[in-house]
N, CA, C and O of each residue as an XYZ file, in Angstrom:
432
protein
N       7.477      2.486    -18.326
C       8.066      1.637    -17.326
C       7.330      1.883    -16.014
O       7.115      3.048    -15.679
N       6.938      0.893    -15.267
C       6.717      0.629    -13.844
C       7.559      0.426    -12.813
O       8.284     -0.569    -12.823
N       7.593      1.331    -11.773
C       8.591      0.946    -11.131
C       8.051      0.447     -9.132
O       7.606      1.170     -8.240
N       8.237     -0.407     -9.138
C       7.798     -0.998     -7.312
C       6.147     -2.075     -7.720
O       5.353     -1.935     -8.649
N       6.160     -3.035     -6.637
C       4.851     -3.880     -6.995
C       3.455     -2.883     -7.163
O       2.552     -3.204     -7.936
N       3.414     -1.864     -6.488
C       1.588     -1.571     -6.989
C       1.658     -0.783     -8.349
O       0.608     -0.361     -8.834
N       2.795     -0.584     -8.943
C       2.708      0.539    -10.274
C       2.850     -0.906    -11.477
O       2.453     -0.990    -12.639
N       3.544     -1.857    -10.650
C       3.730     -3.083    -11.846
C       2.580     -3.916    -11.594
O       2.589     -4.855    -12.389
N       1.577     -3.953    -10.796
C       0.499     -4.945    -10.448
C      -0.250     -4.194    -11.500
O      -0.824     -4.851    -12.368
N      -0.324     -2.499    -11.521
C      -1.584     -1.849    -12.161
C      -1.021     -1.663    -13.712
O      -1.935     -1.405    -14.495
N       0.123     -1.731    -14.238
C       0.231     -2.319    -15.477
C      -0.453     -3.239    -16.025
O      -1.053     -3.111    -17.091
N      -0.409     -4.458    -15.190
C      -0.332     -5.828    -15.538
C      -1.975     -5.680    -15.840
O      -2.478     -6.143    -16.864
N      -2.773     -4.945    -14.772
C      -3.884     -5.045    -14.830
C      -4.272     -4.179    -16.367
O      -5.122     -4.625    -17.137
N      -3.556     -2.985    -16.625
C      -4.315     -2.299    -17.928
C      -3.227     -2.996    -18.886
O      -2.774     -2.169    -19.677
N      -2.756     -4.099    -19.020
C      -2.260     -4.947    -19.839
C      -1.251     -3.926    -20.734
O      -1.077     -3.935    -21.953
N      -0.742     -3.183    -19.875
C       0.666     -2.075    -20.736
C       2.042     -3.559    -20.254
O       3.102     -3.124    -20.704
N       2.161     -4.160    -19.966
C       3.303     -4.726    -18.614
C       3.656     -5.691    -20.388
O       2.891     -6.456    -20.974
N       4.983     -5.269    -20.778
C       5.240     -6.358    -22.456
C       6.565     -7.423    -21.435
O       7.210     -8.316    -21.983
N       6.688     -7.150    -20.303
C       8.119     -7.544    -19.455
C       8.223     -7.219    -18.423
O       8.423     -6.041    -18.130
N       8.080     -8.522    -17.238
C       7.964     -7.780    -15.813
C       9.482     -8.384    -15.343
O       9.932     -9.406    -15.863
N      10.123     -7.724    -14.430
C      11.326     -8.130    -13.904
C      11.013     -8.497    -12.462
O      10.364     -7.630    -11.877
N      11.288     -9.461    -11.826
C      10.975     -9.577    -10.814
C      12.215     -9.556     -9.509
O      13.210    -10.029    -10.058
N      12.512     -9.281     -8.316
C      13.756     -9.758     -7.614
C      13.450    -11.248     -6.945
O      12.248    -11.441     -7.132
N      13.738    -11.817     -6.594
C      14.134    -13.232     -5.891
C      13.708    -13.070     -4.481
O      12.853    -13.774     -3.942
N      14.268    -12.232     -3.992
C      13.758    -11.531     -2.349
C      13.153    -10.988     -1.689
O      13.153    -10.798     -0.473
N      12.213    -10.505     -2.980
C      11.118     -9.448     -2.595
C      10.110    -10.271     -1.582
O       9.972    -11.453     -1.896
N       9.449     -9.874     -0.520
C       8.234     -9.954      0.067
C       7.045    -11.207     -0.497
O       6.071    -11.041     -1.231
N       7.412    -12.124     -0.026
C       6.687    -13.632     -0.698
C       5.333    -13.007     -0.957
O       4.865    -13.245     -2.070
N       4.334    -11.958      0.176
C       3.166    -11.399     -0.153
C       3.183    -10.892     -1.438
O       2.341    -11.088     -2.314
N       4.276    -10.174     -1.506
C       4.449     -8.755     -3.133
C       3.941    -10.021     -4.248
O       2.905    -10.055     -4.913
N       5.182    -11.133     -4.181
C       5.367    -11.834     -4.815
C       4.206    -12.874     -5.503
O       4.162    -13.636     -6.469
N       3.423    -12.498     -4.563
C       2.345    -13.607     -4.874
C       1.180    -13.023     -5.622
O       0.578    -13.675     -6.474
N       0.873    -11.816     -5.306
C      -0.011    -11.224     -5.959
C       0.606    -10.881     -7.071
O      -0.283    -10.543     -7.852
N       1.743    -10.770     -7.629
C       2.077    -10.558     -9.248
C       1.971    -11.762     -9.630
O       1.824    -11.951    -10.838
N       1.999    -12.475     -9.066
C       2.386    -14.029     -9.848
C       0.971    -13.978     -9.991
O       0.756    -13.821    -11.193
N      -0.129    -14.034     -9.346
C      -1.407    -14.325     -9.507
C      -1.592    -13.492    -10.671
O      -2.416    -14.077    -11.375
N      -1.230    -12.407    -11.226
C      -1.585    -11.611    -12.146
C      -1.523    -12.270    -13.337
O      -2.433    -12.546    -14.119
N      -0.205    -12.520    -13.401
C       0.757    -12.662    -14.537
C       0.470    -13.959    -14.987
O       0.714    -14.291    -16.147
N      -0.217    -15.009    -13.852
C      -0.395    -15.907    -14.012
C      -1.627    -17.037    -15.351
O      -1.707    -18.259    -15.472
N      -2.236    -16.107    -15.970
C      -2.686    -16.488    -17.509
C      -2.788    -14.836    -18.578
O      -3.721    -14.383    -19.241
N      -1.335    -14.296    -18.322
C      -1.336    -13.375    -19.438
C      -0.191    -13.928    -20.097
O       0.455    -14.877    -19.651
N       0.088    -13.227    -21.332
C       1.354    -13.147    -21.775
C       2.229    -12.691    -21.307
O       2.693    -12.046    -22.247
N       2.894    -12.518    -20.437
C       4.184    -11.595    -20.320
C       5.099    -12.330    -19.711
O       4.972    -12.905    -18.630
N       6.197    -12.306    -20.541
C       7.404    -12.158    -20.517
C       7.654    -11.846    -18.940
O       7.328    -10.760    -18.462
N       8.236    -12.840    -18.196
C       8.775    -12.670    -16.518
C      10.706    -13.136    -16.848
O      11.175    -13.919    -17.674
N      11.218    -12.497    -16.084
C      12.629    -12.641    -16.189
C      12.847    -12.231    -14.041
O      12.222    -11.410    -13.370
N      13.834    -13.102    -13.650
C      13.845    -12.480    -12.513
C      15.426    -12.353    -12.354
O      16.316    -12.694    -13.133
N      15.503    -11.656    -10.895
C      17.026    -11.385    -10.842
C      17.292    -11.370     -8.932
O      16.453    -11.035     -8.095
N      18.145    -11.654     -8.780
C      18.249    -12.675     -7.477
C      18.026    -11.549     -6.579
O      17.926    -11.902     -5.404
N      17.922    -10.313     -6.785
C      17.236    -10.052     -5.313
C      17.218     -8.072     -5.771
O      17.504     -7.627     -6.882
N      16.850     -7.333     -4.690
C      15.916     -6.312     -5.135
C      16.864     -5.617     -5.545
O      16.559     -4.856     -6.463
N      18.480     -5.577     -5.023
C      19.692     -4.357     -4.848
C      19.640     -4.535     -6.252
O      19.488     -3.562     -6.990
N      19.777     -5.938     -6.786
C      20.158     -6.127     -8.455
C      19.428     -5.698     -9.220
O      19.986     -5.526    -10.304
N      17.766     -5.246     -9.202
C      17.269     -4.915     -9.607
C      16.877     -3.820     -9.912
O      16.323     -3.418    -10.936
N      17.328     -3.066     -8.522
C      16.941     -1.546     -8.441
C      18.027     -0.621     -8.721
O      17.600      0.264     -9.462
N      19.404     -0.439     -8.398
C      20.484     -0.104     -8.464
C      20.677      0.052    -10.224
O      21.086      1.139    -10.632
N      20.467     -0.713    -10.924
C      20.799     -0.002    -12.264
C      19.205      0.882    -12.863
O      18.900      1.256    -13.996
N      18.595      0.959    -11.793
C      17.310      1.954    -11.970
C      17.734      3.000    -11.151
O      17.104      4.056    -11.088
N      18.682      2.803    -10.562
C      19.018      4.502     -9.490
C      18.351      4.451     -8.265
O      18.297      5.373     -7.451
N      17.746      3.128     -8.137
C      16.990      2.789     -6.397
C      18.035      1.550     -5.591
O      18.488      0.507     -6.062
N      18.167      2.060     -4.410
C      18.648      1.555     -3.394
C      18.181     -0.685     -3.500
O      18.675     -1.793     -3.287
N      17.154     -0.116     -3.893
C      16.369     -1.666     -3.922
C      14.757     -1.212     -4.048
O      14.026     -0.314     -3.631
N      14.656     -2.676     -5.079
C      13.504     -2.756     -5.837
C      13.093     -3.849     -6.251
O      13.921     -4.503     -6.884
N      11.574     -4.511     -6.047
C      11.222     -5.507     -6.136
C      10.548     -6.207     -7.130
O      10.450     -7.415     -7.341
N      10.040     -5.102     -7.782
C       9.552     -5.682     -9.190
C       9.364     -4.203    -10.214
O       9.075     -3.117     -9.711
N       9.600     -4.412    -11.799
C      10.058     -3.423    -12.238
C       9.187     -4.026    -14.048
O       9.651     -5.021    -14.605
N       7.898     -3.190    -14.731
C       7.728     -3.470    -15.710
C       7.652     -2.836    -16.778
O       7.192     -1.701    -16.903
N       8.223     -3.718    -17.862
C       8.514     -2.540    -18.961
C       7.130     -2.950    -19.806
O       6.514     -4.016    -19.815
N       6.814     -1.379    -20.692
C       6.090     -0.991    -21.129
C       6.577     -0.942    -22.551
O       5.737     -1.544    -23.219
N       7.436     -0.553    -23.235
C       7.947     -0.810    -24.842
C       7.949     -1.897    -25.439
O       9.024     -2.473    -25.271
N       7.314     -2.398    -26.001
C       8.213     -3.827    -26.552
C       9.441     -3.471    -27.703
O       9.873     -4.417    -28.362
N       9.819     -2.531    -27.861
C      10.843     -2.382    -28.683
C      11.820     -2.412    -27.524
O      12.945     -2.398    -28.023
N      11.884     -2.441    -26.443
C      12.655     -2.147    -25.221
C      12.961     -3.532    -24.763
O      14.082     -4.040    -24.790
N      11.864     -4.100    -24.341
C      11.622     -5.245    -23.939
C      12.539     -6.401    -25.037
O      13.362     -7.191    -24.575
N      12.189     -6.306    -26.633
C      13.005     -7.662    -27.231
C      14.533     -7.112    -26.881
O      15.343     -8.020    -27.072
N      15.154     -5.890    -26.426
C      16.770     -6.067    -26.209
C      16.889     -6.518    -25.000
O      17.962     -7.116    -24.920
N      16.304     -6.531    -23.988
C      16.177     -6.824    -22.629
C      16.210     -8.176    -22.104
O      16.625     -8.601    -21.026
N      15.449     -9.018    -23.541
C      15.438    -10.298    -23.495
C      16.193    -11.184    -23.660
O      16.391    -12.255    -23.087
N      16.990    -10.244    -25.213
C      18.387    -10.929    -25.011
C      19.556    -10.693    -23.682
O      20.426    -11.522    -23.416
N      19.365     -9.443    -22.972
C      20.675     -9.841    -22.589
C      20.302    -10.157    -21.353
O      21.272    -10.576    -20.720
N      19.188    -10.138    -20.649
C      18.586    -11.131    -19.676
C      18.578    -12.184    -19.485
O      17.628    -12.824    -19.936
N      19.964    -13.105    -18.481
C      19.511    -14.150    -18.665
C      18.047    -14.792    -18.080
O      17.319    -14.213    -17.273
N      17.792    -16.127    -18.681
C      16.474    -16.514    -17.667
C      16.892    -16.986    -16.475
O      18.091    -17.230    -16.344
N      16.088    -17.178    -15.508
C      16.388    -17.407    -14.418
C      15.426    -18.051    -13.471
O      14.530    -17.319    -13.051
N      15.454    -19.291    -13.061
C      14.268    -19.914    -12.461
C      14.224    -18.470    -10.790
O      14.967    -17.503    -10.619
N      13.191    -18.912    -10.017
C      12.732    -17.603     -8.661
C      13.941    -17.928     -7.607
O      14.098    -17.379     -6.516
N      14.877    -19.097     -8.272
C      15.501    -19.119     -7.066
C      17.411    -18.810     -7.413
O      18.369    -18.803     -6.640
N      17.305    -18.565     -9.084
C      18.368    -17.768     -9.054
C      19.235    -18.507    -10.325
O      19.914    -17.875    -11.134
N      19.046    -20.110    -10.317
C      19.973    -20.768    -11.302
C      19.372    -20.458    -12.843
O      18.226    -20.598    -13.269
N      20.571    -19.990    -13.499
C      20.527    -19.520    -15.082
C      20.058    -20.641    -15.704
O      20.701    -21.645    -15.398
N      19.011    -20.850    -16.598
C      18.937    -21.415    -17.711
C      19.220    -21.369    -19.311
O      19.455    -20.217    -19.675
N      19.248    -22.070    -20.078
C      19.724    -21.639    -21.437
C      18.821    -20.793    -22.455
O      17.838    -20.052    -22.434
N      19.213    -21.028    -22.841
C      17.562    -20.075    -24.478
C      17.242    -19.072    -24.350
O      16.212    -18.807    -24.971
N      17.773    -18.082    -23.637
C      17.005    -16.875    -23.111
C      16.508    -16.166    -24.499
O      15.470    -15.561    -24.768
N      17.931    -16.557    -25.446
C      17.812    -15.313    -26.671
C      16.484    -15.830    -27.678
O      15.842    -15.277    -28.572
N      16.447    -16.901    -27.168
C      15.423    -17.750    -28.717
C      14.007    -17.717    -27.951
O      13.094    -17.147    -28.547
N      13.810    -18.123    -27.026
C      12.366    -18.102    -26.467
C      11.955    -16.505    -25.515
O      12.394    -16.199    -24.406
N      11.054    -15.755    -26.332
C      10.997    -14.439    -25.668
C       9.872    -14.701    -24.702
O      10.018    -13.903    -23.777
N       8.943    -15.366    -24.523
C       8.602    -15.795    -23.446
C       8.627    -16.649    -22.058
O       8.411    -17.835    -22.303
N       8.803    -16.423    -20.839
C       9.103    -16.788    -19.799
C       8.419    -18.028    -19.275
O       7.258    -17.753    -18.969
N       8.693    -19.173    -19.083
C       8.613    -20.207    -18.209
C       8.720    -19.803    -16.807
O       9.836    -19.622    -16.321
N       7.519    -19.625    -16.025
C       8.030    -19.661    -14.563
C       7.029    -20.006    -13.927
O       5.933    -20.334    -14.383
N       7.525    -19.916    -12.324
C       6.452    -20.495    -11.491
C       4.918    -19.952    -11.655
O       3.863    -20.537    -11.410
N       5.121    -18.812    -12.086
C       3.647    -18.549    -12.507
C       3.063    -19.338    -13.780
O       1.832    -19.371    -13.789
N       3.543    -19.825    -14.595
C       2.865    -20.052    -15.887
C       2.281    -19.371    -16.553
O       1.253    -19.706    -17.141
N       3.032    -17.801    -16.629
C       3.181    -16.722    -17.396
C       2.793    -16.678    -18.852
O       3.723    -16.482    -19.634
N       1.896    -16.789    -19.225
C       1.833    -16.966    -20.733
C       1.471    -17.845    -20.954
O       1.597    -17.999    -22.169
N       0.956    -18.801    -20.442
C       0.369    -19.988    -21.026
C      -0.647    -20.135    -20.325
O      -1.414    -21.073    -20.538
């Protein structure tokens, strides 16, 4: 696991990153350079409306982006993750499509 944007940017880069979590509020800069990353790999993006939500069940005050490294970790994560467009409204399918639709075009 990666925890804060430069430990999840340098995942992404040695292609360990099977699931990046992103917050909603983080730093549009942070934000942009992961998206540029992520932006023709595979991975799985899920976000969550802002950093407290993200970091707090990691034991941090707040946290802006967070990537997992297991994929045995990652397919339970997926289910109970909902998806979530960057600006917060839930979409459906989370459990059936393990890859992420988002503003990056994550995977495709």
């Amino acid at each position: 696991m990666a925890l804060g944007t430069a430990a999840v940017r340098q995942a992404i880069r040695a292609e360990e990153a099977c699931l990046v979590i992103l917050a909603a509020d983080a730093a549009p800069g942070q934000l942009k350079k992961l998206e540029g990353l992520l932006e023709h790999r595979e991975v799985s993006v899920r976000w969550m409306e802002s950093r407290e939500a993200l970091g707090v069940p990691m034991g941090i005050p707040a946290l802006s982006a967070v990537a997992i490294t297991k994929q045995s970790f990652v397919e339970q994560l997926l289910i109970r993750l909902p998806r979530r467009s960057r600006t917060g409204s839930a979409t459906r399918g989370a459990e059936q499509e393990p890859k992420e639709e988002s503003s990056t075009n994550a995977g495709r």
